[in-house]
C-alpha positions in Angstrom: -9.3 38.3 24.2 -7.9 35.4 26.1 -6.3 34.7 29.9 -3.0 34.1 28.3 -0.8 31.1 29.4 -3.6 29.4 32.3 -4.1 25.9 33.7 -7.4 23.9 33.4 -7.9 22.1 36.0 -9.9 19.2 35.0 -11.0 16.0 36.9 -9.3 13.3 34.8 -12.7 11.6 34.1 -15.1 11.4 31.0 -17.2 14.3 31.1 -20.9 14.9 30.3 -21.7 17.9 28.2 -25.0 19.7 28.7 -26.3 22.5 26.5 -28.9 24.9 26.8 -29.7 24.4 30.9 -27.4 23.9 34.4 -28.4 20.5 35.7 -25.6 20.3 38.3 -26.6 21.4 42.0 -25.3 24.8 43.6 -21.8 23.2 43.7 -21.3 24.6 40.4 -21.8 28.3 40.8 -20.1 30.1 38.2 -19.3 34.3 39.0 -19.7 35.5 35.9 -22.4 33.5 33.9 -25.5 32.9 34.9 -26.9 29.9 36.1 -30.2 29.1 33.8 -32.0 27.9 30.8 -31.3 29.2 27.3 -34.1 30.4 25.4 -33.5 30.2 21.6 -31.7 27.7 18.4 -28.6 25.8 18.4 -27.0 24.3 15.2 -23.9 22.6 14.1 -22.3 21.9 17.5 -18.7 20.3 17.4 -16.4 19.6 20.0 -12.2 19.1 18.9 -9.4 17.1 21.0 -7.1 20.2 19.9 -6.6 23.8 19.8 -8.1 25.1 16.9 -6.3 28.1 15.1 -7.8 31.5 14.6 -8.0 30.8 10.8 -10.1 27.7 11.7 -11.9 29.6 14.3 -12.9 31.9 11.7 -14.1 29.1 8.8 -16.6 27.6 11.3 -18.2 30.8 11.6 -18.7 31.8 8.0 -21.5 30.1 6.3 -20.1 27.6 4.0 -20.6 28.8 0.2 -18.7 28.3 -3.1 -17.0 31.0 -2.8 -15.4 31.6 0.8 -12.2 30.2 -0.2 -11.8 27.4 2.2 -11.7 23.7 1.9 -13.9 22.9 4.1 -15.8 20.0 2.9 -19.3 21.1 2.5 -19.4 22.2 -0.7 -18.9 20.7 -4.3 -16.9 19.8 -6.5 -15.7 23.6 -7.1 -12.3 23.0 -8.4 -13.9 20.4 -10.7 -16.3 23.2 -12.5 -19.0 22.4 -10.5 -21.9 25.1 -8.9 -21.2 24.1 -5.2 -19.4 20.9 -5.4 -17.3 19.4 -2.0 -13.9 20.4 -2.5 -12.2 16.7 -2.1 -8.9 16.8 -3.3 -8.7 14.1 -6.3 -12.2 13.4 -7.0 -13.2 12.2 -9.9 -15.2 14.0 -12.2 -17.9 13.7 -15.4 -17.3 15.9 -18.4 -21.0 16.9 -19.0 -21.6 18.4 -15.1 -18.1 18.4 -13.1 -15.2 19.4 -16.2 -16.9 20.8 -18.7 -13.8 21.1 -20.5 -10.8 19.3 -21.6 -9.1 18.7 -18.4 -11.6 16.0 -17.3 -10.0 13.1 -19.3 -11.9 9.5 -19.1 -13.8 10.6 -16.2 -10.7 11.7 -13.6 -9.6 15.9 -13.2 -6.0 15.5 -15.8 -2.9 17.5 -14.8 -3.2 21.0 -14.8 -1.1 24.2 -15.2 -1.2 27.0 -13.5 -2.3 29.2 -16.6 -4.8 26.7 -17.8 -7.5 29.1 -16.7 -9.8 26.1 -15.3 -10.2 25.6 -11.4 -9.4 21.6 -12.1 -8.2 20.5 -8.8 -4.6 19.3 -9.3 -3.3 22.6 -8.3 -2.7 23.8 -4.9 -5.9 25.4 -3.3 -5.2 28.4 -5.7 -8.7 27.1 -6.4 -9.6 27.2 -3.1 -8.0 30.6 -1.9 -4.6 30.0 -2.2 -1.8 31.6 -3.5 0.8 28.4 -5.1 0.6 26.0 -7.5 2.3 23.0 -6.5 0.5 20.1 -7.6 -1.5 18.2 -5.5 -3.1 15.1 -4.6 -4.7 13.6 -7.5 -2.7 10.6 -9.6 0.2 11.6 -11.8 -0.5 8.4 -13.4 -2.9 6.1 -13.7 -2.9 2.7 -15.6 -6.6 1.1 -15.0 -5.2 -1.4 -17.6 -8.4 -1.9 -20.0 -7.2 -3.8 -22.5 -4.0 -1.7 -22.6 -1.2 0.1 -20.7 -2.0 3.3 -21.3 -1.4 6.0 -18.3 -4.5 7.9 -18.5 -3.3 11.2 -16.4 0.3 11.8 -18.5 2.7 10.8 -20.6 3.9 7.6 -18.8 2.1 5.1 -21.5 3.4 1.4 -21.2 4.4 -1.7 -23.7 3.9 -4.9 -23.2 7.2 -6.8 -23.5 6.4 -11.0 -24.6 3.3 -10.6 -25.1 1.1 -10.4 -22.3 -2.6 -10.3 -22.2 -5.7 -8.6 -20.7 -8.4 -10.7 -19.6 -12.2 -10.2 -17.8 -12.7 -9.6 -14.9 -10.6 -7.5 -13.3 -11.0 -6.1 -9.8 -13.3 -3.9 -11.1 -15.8 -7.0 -12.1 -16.9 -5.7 -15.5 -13.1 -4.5 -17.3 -10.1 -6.0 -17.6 -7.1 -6.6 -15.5 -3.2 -7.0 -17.3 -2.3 -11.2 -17.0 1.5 -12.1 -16.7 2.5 -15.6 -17.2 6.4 -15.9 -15.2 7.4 -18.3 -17.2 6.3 -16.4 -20.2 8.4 -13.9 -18.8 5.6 -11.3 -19.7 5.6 -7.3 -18.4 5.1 -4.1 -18.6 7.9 -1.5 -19.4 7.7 2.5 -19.8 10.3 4.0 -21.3 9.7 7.5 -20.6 12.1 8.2 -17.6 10.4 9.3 -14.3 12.6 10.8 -11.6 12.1 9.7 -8.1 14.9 11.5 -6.9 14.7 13.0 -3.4 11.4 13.3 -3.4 8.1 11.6 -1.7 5.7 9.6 -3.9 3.0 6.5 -3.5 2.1 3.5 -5.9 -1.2 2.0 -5.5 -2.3 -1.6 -7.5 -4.4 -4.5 -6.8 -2.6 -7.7 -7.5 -3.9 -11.3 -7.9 -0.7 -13.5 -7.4 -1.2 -17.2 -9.1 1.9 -18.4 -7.5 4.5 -17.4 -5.0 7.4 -19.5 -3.2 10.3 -19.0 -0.9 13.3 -17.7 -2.4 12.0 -15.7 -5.7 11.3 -12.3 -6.2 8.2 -11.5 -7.9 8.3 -7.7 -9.5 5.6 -5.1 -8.9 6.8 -1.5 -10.2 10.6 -0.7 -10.1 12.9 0.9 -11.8 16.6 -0.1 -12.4 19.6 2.7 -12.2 22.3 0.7 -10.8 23.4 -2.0 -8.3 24.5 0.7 -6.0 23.0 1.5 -2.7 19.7 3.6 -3.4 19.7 3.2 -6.7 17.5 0.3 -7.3 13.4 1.1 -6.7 11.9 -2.0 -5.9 8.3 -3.0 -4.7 7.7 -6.5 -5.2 6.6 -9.5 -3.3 10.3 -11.1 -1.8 8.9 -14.6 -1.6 5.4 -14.5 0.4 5.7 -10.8 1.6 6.1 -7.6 0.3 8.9 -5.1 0.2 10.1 -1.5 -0.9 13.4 -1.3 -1.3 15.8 1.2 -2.9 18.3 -1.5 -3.1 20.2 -2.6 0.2 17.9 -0.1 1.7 14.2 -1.3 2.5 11.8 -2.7 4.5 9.7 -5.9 4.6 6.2 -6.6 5.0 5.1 -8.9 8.1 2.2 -10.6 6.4 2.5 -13.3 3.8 0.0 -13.7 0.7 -1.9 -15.9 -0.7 -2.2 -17.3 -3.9 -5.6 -16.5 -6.1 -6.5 -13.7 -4.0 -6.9 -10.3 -4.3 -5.0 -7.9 -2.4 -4.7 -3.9 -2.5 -1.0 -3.0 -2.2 0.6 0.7 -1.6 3.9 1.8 -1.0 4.3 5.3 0.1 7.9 6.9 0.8 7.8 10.1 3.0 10.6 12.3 1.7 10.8 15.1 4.5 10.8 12.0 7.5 12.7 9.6 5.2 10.4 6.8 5.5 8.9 3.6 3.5 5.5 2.3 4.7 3.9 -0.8 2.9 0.0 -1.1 3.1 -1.8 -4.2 2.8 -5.7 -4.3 2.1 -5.8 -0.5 3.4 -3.9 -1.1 6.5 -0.2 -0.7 7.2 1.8 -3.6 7.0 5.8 -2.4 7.5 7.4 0.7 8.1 10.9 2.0 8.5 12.5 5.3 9.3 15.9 6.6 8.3 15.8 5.8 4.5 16.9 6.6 1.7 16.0 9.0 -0.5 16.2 7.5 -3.4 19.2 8.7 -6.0 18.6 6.7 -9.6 19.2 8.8 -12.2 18.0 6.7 -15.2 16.4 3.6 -15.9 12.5 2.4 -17.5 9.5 2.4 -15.1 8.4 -2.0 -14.9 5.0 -3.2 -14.0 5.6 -7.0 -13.4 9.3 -7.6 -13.1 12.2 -6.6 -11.0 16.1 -6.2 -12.9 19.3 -6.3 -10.6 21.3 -6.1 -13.5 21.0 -8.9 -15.9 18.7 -11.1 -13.7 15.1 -10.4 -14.1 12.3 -12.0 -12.1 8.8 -11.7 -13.5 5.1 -11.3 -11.7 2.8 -14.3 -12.3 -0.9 -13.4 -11.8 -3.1 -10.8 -12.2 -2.2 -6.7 -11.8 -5.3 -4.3 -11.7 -5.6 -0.4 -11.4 -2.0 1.2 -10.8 -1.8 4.3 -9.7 1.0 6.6 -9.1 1.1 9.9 -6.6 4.3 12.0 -6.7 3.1 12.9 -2.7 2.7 11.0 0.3 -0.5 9.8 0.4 -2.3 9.5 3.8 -3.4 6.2 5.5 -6.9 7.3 5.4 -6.6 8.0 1.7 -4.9 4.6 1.0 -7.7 2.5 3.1 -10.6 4.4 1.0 -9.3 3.0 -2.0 -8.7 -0.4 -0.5 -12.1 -0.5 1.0 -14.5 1.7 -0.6 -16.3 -0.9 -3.2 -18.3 1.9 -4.7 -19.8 4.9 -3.6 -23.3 6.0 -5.4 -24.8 9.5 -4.0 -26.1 10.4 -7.2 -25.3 13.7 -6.9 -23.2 13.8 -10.1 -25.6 11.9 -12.7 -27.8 8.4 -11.8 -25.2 6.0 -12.7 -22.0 7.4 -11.7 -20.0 5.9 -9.1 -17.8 8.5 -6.8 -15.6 5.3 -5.9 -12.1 4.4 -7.0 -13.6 1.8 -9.1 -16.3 3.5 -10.7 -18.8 1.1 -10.8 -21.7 2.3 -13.4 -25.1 1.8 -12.1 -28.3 0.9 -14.2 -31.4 3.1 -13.7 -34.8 1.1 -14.4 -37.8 3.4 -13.9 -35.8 5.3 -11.1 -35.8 8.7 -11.3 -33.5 12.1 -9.5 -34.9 13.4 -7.1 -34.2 16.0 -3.7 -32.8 13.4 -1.7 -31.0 13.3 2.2 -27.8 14.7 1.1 -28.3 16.6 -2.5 -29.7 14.6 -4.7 -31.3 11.1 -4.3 -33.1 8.3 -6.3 -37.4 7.8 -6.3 -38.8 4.3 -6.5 -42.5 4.6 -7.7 -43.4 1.5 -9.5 -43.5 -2.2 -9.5 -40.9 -2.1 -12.2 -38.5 0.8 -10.6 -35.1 -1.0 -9.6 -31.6 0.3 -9.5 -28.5 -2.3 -10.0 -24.6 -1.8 -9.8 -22.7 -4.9 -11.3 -19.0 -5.9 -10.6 -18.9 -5.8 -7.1 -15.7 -8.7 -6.6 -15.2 -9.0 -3.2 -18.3 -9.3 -2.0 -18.4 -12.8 -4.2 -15.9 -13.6 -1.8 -17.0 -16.3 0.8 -16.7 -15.0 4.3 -15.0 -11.6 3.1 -15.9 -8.4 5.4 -18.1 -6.0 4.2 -19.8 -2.8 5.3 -23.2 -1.0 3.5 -24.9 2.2 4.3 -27.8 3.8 3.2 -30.2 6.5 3.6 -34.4 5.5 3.0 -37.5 7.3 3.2 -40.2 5.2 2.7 -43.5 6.5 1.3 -45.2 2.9 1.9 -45.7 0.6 4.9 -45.1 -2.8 4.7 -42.9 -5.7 3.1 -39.9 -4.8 0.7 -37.0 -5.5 -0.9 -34.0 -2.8 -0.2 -30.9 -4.7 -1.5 -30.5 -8.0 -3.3 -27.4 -10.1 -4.0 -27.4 -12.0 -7.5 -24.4 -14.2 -9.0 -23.0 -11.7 -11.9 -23.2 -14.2 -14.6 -26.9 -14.8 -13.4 -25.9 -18.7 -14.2 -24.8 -19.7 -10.4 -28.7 -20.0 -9.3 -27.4 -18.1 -6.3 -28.9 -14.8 -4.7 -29.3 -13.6 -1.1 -31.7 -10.8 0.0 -29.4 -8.0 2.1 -31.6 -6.0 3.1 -35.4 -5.2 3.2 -38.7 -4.7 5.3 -40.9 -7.5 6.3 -44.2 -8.0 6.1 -45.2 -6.1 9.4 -42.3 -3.1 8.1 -39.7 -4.1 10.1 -36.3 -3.4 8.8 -34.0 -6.4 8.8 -30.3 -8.0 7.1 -29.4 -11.2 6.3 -26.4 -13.0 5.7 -27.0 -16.3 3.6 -26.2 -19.5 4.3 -27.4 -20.6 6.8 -30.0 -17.7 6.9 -29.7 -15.5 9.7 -31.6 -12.4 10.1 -31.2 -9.1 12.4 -34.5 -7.7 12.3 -34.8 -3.6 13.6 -38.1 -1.6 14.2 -40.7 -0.5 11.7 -39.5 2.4 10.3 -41.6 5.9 9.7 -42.9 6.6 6.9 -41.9 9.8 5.1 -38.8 10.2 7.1 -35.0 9.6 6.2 -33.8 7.1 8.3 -30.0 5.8 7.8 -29.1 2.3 8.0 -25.7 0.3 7.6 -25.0 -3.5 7.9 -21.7 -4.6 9.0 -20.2 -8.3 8.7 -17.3 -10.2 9.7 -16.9 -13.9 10.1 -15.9 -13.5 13.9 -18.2 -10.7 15.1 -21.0 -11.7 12.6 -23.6 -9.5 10.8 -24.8 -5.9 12.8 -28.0 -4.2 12.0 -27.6 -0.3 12.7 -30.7 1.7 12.6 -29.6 6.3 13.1 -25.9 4.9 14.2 -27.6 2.8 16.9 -26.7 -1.2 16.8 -30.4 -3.2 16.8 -28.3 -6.7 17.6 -26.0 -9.2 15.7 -25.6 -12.9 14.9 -22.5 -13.6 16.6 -19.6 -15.5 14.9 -21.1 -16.3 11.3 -20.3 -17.9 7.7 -21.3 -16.4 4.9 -21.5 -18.5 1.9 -21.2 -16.4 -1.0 -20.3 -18.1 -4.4 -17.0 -16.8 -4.9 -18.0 -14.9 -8.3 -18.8 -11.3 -8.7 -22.0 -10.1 -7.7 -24.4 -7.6 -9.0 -26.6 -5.3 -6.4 -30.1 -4.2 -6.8 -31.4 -1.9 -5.2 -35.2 -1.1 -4.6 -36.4 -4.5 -6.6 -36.2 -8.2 -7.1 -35.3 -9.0 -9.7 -34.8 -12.9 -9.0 -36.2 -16.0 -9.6 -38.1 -18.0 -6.7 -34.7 -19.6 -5.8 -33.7 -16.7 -4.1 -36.6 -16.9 -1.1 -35.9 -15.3 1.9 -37.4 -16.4 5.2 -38.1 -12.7 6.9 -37.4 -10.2 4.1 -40.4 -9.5 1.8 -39.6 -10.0 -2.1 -41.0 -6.9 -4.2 -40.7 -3.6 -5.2 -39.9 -0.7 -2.7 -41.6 2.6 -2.8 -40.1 6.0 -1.6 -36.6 7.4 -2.1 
């Protein structure tokens, strides 16, 4: 039951929650419940800024299984074929655990039908419980531009029009990324129409301009119908910023760009609200209301140059990883792929990489094994190490970053967690991250000059989580169980502008890479 329609009268201040006793005095005397301790086991406590529905009510008191036919997050990959796998909309998959079955097409769920017979996660949650089959949130198309132009979801495959080349390395660090030359006047056109009509969709690409100026257009993905109002798709970079336009109809980004940098780009138009958003680097840049929708009819899909009419004005740099939604992606979806460098939890085989840029790791007497969350890796020898290459941005002097991990040491002592090493191993640079000293104490490091945030000894046999953030104004943070153990304060961080490989559990170094606090040697544990 419920009061109906009732007041709550509370104080306007932060509250403090208390389970299981009544520490207040007798000015909290409730009539009905009794003042007292509780006497028995509480789990899985959450607390919601919102009225929950009754449906919602209802999930959180199920116990979360495979088959209770709600997206609720704690399972697995289900809709991908897996035995209990989380059911994250667009996640990508491996044919020998996750898609054993046509559908899982260079390592990402491909389109579906609705009378495929496979629960492959691009319908509606008709996997999940549902009753429709709209399509849903993974990429309609996807050109990761390896050597070719190839959509790898549909039909949308590109040509190269004067030539253009692919060249290493790509945002990705180890493939390639598509190179335009402007005055090459170099793109990419698909001639396969694609409608955009009325109707909400995103484009995502990394772009590495190698010039820019005031007064020139420089084309992204567009497509040409007609001069008219709305019927010209443009994103592109107008001079230093970007813009999506639908011609005379469009918004402007506020920050300008760089040269020889990379940068994640989105646009995302929102059908049902009319409105253009541009990101930037995972955060929003511009957005406008009241536009559009969109009304070409006809016209090729362009990666690299914008037509209005018979002018055309080419890309110069570098364009990596395109991908195309026929939905409204969410900012939160649009920052993970901006942001999340990789992500291993070796849940769905030891080297694959859950992150948009699939980052294959290399598994060196490292073994599967229970771990905090699923499944985990176990260090137990000298020679155990585990090491993801391609990692660009962190090669990027003074760039952000953000790492988090979950350790259970079996050993006391001095040991190396997470090492930094030049990708071409020719730079003679290398930083230790992360690791135990001598005494045990876990501690970070940002190189150059050295500066350490050293944490407490850490017990042995039990998980413990730790993350190191850095930025050059707040510095580098050490967190130890989500609690901050102190930071540098405003900090350079002289990486060598290359990409970088990570090891895990090992060094694998040469004496140039000595670290003042950090121990150098082999971890042991999981």
């Amino acid at each position: 039951g419920n009061t109906g329609r009732q007041a709550n009268n509370a104080p306007n201040v932060a509250l403090n929650i208390t389970l299981g006793n009544s520490l207040s005095s007798s000015y909290c005397a409730p009539l009905t419940i009794s003042r007292g301790p509780f006497s028995g086991y509480l789990d899985e406590f959450r607390v919601y800024s919102r009225e929950l529905s009754a449906t919602e009510i209802s999930a959180l008191a199920k116990g979360y299984t495979c088959t209770d036919g709600i997206m609720n997050d704690d399972e697995t990959d289900i809709d991908c074929g897996g035995s209990c796998s989380k059911c994250t909309v667009g996640q990508k998959c491996t044919l020998t655990k996750d898609c054993n079955n046509v559908q899982c097409i260079n390592d990402i769920c491909a389109i579906p039908t609705c009378t495929d017979g496979i629960k492959n996660q691009d319908e509606t949650d008709l996997d999940c419980g549902g009753s429709t089959c709209t399509k849903r949130f993974a990429p309609y198309s996807f050109w990761p531009m390896e050597n070719n132009a190839l959509d790898t979801m549909s039909n949308l495959n590109g040509a190269g029009v004067n030539s253009p080349t692919y060249e290493t390395h790509g945002i990705t660090g180890s493939g390639y990324a598509l190179k335009l030359i402007r005055n090459n006047n170099q793109y990419i056109t698909i001639s396969t129409y694609q409608s955009f009509v009325s109707t909400s969709f995103t484009v995502e690409m990394w772009i590495h301009p190698t010039t820019l100026s005031n007064g020139n257009l420089f084309g992204l993905f567009t497509q040409f119908d007609s001069p008219s109002t709305d019927h010209s798709l443009q994103m592109m970079v107008r001079a230093f910023q970007l813009t999506l336009d639908f011609g005379s109809d469009g918004v402007d980004g506020t920050t300008s760009l760089t040269t020889d940098t990379w940068y994640h780009v989105a646009f995302v138009y929102d059908y049902p609200s009319r409105t253009q958003t541009i990101y930037l680097n995972g955060n929003q840049d511009a957005t406008r209301s009241s536009v559009g929708p969109y009304l070409g009819t006809s016209g090729s899909i362009n990666i690299g140059m914008y037509q209005a009419g018979g002018i055309y004005n080419y890309f110069d740099g570098y364009i990596d990883q395109v991908s195309l939604y026929m939905n409204t992606r969410s900012a939160d979806d649009i920052l993970n792929d901006a942001t999340l460098a990789s992500w291993h939890s070796f849940d769905y085989g030891i080297t694959y990489d859950s992150g948009p840029n699939r980052l294959t790791g290399i598994a060196n007497n490292v073994v599967l094994a229970s771990g905090r969350v699923d499944q985990g890796l176990r260090f137990t020898s000298s020679s155990s190490y585990y090491q993801i290459p391609g990692y660009v941005l962190l090669g990027i002097a003074s760039r952000a970053y953000s790492i988090s991990i979950w350790v259970k040491r079996t050993s006391a002592g001095g040991a190396t967690l997470i090492e930094y090493l030049d990708q071409a191993g020719t730079e003679g640079w290398c930083t230790i991250q992360m690791g135990f000293s001598a005494a045990g104490n876990i501690a970070v490091n940002v190189y150059i000059p050295d500066k350490y945030v050293t944490g407490p000894v850490l017990s042995v046999n039990t998980w413990t989580h730790i993350a190191a953030t850095y930025s050059p104004t707040n510095g580098l943070t050490l967190y130890v169980n989500g609690v901050s153990f102190g930071n540098t304060g405003r900090q350079a961080n002289n990486a060598p502008n290359v990409a970088l490989n990570i090891t895990l559990g090992n060094s694998l170094s040469s004496s140039y890479c000595a670290p003042l606090t950090i121990s150098r040697g082999p971890f042991s544990g999981y």
